[in-house]
Gaussian input, Z-matrix of N, CA and C with variables (Angstrom, degrees):
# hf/3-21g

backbone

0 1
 N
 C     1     B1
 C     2     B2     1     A1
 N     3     B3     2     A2     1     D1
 C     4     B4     3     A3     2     D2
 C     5     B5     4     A4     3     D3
 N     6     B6     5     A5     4     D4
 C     7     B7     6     A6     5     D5
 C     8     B8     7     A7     6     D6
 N     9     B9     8     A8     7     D7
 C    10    B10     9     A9     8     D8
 C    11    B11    10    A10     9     D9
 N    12    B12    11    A11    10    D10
 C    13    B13    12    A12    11    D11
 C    14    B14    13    A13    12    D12
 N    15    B15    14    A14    13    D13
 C    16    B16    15    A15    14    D14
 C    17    B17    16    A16    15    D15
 N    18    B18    17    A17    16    D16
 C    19    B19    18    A18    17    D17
 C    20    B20    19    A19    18    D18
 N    21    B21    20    A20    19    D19
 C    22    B22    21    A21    20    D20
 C    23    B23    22    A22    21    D21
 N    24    B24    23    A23    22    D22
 C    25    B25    24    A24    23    D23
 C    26    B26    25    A25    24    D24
 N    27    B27    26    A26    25    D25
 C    28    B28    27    A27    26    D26
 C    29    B29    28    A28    27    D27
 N    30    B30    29    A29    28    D28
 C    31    B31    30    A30    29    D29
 C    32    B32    31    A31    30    D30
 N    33    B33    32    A32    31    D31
 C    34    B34    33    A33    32    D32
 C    35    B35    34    A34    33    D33
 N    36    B36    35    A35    34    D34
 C    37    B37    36    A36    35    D35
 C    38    B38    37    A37    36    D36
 N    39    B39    38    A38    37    D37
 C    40    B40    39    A39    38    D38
 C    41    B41    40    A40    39    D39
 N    42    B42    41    A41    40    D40
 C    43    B43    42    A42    41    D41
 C    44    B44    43    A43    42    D42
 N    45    B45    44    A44    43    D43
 C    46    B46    45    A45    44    D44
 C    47    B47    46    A46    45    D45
 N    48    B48    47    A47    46    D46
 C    49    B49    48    A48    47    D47
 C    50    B50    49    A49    48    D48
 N    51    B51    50    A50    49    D49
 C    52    B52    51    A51    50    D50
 C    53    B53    52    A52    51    D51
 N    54    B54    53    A53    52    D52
 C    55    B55    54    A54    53    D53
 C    56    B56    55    A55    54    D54
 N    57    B57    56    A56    55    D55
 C    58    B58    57    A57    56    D56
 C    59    B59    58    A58    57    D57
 N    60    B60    59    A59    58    D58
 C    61    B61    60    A60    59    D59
 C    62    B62    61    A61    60    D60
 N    63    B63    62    A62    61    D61
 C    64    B64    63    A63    62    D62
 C    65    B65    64    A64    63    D63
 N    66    B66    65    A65    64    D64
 C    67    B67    66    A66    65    D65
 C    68    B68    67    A67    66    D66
 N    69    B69    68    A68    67    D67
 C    70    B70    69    A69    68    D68
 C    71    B71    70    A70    69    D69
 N    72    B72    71    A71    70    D70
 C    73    B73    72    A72    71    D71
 C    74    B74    73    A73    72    D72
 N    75    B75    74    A74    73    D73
 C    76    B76    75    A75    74    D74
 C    77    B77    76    A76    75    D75
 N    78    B78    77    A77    76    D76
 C    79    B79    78    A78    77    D77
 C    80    B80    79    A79    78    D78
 N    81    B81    80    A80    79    D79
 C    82    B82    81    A81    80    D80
 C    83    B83    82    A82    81    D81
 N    84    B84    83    A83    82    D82
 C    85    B85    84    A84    83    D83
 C    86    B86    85    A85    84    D84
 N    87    B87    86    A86    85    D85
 C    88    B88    87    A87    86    D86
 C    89    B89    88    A88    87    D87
 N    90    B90    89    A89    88    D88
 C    91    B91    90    A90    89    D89
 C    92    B92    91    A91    90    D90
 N    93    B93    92    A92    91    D91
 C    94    B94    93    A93    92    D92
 C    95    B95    94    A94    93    D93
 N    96    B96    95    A95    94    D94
 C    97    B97    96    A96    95    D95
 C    98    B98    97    A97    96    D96
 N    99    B99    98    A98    97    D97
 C   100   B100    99    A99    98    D98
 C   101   B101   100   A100    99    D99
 N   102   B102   101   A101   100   D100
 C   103   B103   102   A102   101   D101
 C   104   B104   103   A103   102   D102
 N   105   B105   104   A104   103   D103
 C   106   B106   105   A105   104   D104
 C   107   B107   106   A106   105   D105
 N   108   B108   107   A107   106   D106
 C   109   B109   108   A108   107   D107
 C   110   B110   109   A109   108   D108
 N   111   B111   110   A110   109   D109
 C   112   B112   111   A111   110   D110
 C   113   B113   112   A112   111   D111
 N   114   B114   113   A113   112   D112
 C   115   B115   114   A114   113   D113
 C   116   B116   115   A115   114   D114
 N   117   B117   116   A116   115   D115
 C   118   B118   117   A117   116   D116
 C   119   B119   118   A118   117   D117
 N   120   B120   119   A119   118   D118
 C   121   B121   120   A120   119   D119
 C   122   B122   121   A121   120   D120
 N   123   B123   122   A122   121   D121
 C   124   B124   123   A123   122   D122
 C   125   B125   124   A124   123   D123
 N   126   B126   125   A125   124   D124
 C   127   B127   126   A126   125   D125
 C   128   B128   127   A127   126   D126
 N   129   B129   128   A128   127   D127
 C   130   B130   129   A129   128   D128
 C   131   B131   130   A130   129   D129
 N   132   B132   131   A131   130   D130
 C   133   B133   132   A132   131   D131
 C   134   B134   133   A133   132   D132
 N   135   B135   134   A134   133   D133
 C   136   B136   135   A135   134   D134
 C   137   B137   136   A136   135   D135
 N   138   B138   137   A137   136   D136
 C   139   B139   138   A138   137   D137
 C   140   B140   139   A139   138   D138
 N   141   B141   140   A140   139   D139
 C   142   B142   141   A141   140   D140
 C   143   B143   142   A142   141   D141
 N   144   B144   143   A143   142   D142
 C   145   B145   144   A144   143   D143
 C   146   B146   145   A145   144   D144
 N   147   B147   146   A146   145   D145
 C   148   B148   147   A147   146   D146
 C   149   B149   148   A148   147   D147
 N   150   B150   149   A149   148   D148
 C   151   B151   150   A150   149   D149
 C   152   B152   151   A151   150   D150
 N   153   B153   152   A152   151   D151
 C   154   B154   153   A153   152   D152
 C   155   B155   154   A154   153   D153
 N   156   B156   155   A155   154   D154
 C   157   B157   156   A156   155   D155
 C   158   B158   157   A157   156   D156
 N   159   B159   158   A158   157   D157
 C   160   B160   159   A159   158   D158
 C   161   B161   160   A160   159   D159
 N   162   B162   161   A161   160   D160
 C   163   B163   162   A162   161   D161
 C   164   B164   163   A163   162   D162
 N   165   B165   164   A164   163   D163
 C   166   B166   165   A165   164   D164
 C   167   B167   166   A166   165   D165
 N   168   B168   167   A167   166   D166
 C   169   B169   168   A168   167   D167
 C   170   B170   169   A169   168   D168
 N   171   B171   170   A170   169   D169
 C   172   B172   171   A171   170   D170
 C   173   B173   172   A172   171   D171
 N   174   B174   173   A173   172   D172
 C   175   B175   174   A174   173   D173
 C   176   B176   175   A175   174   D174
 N   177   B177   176   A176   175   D175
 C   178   B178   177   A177   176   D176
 C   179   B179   178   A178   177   D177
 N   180   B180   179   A179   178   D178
 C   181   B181   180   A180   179   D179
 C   182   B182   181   A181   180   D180
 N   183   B183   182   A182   181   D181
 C   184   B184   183   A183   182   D182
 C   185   B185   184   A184   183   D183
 N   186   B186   185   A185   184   D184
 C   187   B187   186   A186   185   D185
 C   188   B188   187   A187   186   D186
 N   189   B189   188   A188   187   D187
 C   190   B190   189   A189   188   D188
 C   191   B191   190   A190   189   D189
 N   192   B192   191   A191   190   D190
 C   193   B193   192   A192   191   D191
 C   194   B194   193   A193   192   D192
 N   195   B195   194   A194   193   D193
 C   196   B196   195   A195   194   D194
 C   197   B197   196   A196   195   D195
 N   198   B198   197   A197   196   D196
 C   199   B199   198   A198   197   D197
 C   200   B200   199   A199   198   D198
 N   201   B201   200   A200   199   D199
 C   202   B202   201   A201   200   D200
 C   203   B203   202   A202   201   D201
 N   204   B204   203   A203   202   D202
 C   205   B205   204   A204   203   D203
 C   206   B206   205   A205   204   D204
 N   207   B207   206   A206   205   D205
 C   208   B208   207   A207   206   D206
 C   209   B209   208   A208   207   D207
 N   210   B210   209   A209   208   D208
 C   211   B211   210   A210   209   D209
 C   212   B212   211   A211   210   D210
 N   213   B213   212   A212   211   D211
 C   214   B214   213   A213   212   D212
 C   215   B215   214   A214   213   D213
 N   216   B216   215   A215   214   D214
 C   217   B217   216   A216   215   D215
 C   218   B218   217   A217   216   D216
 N   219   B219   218   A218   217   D217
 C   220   B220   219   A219   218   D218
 C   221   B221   220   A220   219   D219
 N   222   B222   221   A221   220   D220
 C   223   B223   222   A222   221   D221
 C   224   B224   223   A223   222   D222
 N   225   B225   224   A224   223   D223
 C   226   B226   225   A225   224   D224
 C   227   B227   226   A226   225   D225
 N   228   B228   227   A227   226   D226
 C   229   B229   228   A228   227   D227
 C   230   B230   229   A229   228   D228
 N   231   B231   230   A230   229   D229
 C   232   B232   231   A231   230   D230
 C   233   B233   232   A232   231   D231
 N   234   B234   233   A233   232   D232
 C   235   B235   234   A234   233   D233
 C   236   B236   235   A235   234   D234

   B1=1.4533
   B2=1.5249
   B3=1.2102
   B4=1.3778
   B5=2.0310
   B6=1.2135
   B7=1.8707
   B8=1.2801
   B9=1.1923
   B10=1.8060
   B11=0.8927
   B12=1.2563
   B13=1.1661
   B14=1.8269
   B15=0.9384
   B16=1.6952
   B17=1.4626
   B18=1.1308
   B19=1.5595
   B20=1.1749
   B21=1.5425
   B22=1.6547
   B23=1.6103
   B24=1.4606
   B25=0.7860
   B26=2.0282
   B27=1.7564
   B28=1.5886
   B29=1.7069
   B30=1.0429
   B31=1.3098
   B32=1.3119
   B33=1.3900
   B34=1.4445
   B35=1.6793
   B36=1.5806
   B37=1.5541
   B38=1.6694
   B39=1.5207
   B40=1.6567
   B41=1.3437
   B42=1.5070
   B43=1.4187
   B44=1.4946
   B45=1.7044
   B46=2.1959
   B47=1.4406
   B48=1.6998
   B49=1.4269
   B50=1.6459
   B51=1.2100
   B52=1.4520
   B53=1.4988
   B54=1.1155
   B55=1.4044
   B56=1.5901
   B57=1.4674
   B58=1.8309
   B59=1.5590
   B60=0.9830
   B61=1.4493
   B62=1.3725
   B63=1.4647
   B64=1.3779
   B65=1.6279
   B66=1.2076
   B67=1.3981
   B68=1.7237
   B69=1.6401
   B70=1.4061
   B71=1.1192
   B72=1.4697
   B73=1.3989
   B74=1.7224
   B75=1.1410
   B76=1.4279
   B77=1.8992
   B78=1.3035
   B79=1.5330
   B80=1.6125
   B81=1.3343
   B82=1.5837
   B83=1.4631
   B84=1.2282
   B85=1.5313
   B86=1.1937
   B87=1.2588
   B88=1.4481
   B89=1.2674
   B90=1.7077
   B91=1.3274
   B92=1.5846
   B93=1.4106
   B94=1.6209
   B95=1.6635
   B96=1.1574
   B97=1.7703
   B98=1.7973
   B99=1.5176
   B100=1.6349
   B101=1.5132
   B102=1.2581
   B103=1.3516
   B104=1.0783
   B105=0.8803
   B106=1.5180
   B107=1.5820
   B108=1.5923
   B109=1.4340
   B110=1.8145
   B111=1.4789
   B112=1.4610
   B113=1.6069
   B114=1.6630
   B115=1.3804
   B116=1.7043
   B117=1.5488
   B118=1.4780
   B119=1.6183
   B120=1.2406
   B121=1.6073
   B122=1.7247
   B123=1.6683
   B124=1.0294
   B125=1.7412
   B126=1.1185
   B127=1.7025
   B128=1.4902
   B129=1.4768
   B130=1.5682
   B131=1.5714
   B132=1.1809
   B133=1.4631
   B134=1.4839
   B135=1.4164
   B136=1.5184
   B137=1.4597
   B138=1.3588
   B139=1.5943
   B140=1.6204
   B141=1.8015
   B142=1.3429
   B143=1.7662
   B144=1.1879
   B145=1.0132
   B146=2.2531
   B147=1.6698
   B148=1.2883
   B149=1.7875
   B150=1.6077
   B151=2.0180
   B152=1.5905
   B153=1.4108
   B154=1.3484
   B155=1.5848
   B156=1.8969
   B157=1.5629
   B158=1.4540
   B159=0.9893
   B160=1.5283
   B161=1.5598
   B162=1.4571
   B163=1.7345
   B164=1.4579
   B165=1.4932
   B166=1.3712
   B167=1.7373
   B168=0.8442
   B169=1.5095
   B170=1.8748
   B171=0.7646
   B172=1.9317
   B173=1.3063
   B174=1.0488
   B175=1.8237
   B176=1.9662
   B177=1.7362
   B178=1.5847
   B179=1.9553
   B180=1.4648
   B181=1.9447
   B182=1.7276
   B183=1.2853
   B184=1.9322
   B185=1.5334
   B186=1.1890
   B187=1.2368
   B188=1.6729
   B189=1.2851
   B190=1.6218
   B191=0.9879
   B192=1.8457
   B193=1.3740
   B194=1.1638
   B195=1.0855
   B196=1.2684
   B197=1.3530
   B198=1.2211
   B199=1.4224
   B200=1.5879
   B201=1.3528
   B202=1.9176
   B203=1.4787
   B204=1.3503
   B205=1.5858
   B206=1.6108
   B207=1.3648
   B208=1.6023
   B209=1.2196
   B210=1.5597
   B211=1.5386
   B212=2.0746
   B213=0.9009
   B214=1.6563
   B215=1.6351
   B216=1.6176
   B217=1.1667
   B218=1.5073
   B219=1.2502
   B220=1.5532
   B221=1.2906
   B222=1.7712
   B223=1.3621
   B224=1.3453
   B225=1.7046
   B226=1.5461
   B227=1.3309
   B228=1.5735
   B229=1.0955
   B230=2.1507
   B231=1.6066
   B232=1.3930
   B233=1.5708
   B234=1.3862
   B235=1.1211
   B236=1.9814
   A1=108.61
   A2=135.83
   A3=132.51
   A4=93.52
   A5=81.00
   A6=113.78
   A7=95.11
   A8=100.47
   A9=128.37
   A10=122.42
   A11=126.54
   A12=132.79
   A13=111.85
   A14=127.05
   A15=131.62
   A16=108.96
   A17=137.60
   A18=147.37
   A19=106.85
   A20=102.24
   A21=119.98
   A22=92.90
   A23=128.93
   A24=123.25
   A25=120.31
   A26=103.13
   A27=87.78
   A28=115.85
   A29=132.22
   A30=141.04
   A31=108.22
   A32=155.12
   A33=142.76
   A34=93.76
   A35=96.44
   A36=110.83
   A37=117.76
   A38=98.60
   A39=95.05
   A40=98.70
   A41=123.34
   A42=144.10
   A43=116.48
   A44=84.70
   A45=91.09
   A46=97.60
   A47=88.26
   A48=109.76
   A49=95.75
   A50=116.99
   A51=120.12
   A52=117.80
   A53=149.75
   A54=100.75
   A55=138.87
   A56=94.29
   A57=101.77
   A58=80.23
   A59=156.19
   A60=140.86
   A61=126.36
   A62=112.06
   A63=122.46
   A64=96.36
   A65=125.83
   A66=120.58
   A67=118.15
   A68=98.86
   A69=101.86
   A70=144.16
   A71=119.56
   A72=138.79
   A73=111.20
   A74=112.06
   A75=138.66
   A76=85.29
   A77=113.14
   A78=138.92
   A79=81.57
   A80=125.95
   A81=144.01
   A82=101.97
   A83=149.29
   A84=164.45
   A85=99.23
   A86=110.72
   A87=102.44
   A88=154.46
   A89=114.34
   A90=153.97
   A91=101.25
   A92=128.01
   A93=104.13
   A94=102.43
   A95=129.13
   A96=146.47
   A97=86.93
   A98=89.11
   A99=99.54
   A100=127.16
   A101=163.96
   A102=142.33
   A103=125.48
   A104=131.47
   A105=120.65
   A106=106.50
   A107=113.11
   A108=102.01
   A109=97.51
   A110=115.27
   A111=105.30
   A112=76.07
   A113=127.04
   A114=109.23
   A115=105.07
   A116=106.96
   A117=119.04
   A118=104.89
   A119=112.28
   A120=102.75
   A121=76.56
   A122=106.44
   A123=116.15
   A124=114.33
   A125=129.70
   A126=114.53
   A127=107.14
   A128=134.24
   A129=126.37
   A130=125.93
   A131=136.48
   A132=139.06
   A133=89.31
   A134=125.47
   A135=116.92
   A136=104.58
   A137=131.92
   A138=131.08
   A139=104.90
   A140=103.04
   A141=105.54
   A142=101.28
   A143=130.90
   A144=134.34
   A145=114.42
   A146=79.77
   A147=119.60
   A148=121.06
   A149=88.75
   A150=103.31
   A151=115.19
   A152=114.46
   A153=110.53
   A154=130.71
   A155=85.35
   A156=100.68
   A157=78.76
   A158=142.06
   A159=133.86
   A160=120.38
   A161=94.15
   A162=110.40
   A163=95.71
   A164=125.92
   A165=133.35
   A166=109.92
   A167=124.70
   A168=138.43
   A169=111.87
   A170=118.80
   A171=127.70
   A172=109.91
   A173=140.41
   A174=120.30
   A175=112.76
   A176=98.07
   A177=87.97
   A178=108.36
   A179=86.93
   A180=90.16
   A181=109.52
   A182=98.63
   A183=108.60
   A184=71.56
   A185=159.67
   A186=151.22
   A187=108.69
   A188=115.44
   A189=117.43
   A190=121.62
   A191=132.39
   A192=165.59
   A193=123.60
   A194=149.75
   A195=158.92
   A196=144.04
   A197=124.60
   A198=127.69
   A199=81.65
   A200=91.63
   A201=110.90
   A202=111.21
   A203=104.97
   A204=114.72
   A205=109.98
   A206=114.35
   A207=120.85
   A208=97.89
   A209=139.35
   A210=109.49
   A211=84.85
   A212=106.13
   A213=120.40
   A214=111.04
   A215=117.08
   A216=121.13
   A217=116.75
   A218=117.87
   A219=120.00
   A220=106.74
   A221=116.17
   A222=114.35
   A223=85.64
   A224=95.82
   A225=108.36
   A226=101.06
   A227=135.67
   A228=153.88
   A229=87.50
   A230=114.84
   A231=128.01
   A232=103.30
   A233=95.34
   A234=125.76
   A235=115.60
   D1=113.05
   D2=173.82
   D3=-90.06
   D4=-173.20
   D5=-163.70
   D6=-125.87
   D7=153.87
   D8=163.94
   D9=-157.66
   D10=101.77
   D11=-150.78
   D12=-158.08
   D13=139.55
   D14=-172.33
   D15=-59.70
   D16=135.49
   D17=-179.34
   D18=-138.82
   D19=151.50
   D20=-177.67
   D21=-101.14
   D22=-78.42
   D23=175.98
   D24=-97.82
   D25=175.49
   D26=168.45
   D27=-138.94
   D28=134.43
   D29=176.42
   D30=-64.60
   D31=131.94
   D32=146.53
   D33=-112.07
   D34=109.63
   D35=167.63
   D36=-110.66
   D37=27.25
   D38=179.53
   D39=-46.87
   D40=167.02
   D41=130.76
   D42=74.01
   D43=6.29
   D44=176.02
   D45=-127.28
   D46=130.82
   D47=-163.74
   D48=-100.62
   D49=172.16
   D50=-155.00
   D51=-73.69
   D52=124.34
   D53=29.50
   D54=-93.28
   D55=21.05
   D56=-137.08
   D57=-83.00
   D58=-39.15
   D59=-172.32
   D60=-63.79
   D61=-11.84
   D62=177.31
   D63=-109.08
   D64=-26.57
   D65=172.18
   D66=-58.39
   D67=-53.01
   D68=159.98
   D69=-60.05
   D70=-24.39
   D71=156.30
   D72=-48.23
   D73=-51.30
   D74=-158.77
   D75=-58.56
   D76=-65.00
   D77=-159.84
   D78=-58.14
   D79=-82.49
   D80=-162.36
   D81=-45.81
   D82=-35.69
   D83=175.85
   D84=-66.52
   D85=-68.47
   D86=175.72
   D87=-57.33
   D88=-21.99
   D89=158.94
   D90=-79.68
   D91=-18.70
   D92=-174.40
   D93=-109.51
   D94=178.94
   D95=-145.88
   D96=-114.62
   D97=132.31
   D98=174.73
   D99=-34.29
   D100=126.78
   D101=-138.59
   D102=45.97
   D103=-5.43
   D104=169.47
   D105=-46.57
   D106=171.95
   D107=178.33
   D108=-138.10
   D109=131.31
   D110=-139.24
   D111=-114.21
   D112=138.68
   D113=154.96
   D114=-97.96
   D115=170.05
   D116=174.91
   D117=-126.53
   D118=144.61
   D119=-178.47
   D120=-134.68
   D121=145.71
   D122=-161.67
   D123=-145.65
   D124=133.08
   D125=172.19
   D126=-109.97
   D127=-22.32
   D128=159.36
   D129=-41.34
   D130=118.60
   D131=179.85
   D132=-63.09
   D133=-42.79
   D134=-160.54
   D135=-66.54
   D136=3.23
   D137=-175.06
   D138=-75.76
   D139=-29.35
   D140=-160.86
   D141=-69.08
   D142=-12.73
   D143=-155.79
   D144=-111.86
   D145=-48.95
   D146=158.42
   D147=-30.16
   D148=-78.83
   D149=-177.44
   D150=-73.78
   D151=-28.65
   D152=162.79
   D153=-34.62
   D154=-59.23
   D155=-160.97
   D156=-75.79
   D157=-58.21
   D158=-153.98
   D159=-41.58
   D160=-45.45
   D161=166.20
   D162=-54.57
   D163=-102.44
   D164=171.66
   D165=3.91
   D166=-89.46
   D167=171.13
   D168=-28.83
   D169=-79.60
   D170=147.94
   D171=-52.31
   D172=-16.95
   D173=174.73
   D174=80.29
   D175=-7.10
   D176=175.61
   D177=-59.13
   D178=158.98
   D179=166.27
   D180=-85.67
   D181=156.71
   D182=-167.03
   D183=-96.88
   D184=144.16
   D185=131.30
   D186=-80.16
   D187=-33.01
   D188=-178.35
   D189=-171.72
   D190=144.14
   D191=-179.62
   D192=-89.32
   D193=155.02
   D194=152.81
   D195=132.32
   D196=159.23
   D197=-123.45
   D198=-139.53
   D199=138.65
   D200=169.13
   D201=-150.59
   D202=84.39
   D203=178.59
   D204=87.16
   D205=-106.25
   D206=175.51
   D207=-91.39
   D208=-6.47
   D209=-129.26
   D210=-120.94
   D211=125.51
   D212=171.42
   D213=-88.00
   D214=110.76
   D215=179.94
   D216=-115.96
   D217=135.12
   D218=-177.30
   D219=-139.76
   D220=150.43
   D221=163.68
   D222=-141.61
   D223=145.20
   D224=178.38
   D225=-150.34
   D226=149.29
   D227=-105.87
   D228=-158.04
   D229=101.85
   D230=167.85
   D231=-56.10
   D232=131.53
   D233=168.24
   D234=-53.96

């Protein structure tokens, strides 16, 4: 099931396995404006586990999940 959904900014985390997709996240959060709504496109399974807690942990909102083949998609909404 992919997403469509409006974004401020976008992550492309194909082909980097962990930690670098939450590292880059880390960088991209920080550079974007409170609310913004950031997507991540991802090919690590460990993201699914990964971007949750990351939200959780920081207080950003997960706004959305999902998976289309290899590809791990998220949009989440800065704290």
């Amino acid at each position: 099931m992919s997403l469509n959904m409006e974004f401020d900014v976008s992550l492309d985390a194909k082909g980097l396995m962990c930690p670098e997709p939450v590292m880059l996240l880390h960088e991209k959060i920080a550079d974007a404006e409170a609310g913004a709504v950031i997507r991540i496109v991802a090919t690590d399974p460990s993201t699914t586990r990964d971007i949750p807690q990351f939200c959780r942990f920081l207080g950003h909102e997960l706004l959305a999940q999902s998976e289309d083949g290899d590809t791990y998609i998220y949009f989440l909404r800065k704290s």
